[in-house]
N, C-alpha and C positions, 0 to 999 in steps of 0.2 A: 627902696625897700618897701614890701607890702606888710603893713600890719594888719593882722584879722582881728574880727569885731569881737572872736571868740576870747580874744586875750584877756580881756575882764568878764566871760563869765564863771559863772559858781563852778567846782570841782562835781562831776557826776560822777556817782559813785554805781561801778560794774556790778549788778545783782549779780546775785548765781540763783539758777536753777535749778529747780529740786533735785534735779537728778547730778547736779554738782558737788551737794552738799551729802558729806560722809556722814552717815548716822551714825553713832556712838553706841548701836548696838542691832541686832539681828531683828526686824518687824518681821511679824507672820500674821495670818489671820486666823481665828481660832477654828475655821475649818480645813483652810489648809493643813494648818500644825496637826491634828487629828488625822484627818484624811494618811498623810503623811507617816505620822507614827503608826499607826493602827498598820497600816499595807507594807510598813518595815518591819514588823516585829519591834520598835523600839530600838532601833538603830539608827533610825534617822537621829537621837541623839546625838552622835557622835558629831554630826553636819551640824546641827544648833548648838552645839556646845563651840565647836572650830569657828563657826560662822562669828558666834556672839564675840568669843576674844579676838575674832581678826579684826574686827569692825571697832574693837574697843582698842584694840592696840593702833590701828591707823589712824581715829580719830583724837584721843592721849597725846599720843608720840612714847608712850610706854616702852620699856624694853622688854619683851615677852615672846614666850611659846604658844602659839594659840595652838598646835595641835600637839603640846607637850597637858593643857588645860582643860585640853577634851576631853583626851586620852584619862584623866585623872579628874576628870570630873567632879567624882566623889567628895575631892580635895577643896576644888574650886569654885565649886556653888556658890557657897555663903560670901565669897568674895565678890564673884560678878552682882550677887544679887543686893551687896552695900555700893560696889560702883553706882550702880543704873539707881538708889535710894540716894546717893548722895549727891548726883547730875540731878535728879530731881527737885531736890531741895536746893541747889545751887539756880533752881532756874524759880527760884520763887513760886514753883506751885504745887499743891497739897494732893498727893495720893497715899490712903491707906492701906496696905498692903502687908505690913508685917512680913517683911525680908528675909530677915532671919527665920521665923518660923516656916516659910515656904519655903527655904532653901534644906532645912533638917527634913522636913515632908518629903521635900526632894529624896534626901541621903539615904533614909528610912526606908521610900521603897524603890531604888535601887539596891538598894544591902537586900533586900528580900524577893526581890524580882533574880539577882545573880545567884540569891540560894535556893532558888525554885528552880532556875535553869542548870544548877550542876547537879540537883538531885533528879532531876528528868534527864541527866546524859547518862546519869548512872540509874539509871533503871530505879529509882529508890520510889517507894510508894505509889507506883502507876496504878492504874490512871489517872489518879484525885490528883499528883502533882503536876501534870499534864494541865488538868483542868484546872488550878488553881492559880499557873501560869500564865493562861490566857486568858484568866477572869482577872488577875491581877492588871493586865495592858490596860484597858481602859479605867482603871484609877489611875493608875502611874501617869496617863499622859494629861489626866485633868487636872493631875496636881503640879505638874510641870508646866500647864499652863497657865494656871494661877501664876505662877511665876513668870511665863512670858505676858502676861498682861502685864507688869511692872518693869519688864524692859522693852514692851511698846509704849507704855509712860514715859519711858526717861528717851525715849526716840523720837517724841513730838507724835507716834500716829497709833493713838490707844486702841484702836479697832484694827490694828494691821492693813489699813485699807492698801495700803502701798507696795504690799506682796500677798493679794488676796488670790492671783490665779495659777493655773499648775502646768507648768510649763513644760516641753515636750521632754526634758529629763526628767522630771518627776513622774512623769508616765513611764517613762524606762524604768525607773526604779520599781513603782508601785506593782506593774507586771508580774514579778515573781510573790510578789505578799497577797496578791488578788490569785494565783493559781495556788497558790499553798495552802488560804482561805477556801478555796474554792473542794479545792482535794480533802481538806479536814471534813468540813460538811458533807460531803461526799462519804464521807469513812463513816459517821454519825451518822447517815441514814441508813447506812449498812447494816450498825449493830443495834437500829433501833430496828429493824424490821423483823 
């Protein structure tokens, strides 16, 4: 019988690799996430909302809808964003953020972004609700990122460095919000001239 020399040593314990380990919630970087929203119209939402509860439901073991919590967002804000407040303080380190209150910012211009967008289908106050809709995007998405700063906190990578590039389906998508962009400016130089 051969005995190996390994039979008394220590137990080595199998690392995992970053890319092994589940994040507990959706990292972006904050130019992605802009880039992103801006050339969707604020649709990419829906993808960061699905993304964040899928990645919370897998990492949990939760029983959930991640895209019954997308969809409802409105709903489920204030909850994801005490998840990723209370993984943070479970891990012993201090980010100020005020959750709660980022999450109502959230709701607040959502509720007023969807009543911009049904009073511009119904022709109601054109052009100012026109323009007040797309002056509205870029606060809506800073304030939504205040928020993803606090669930790149609770993911270990506060800068998003870990999904800072835009990969060739987010090119596919941004495509039609870069010609739509493109076409409004286009119409705006028409009525200024």
């Amino acid at each position: 019988m051969i005995v190996s020399d390994k039979l008394y040593a220590p137990p080595q314990a199998q690392l995992a690799t970053a890319s092994d380990v589940q994040r507990p919630f959706y990292v972006v970087s904050k130019t992605k996430f802009m880039t992103l929203f801006m050339l969707t119209f604020g649709l990419y939402l829906l993808y960061w909302a699905y993304k964040n509860w899928q990645q919370f439901k897998q990492a949990s073991g939760q029983p959930m809808w991640p895209i019954a919590r997308a969809m409802l967002m409105l709903f489920y804000t204030h909850a994801l964003y005490r998840e990723a407040n209370t993984l943070i303080k479970k891990s012993g380190r201090r980010y100020d953020w005020l959750p709660w209150n980022l999450a109502t910012q959230f709701v607040v211009m959502l509720l007023i972004s969807k009543g911009l967008d049904g009073m511009v289908k119904r022709n109601t106050g054109y052009p100012l609700t026109d323009i007040a809709s797309l002056a509205l995007l870029p606060i809506q998405a800073l304030v939504t990122f205040k928020g993803q700063r606090g669930l790149n906190e609770a993911a270990g990578d506060p800068l998003g460095a870990s999904n800072d590039r835009l990969t060739p389906l987010n090119y596919v998508v941004m495509v039609p919000g870069v010609l739509v962009w493109a076409l409004m400016l286009y119409g705006l130089l028409l009525l200024v001239k």
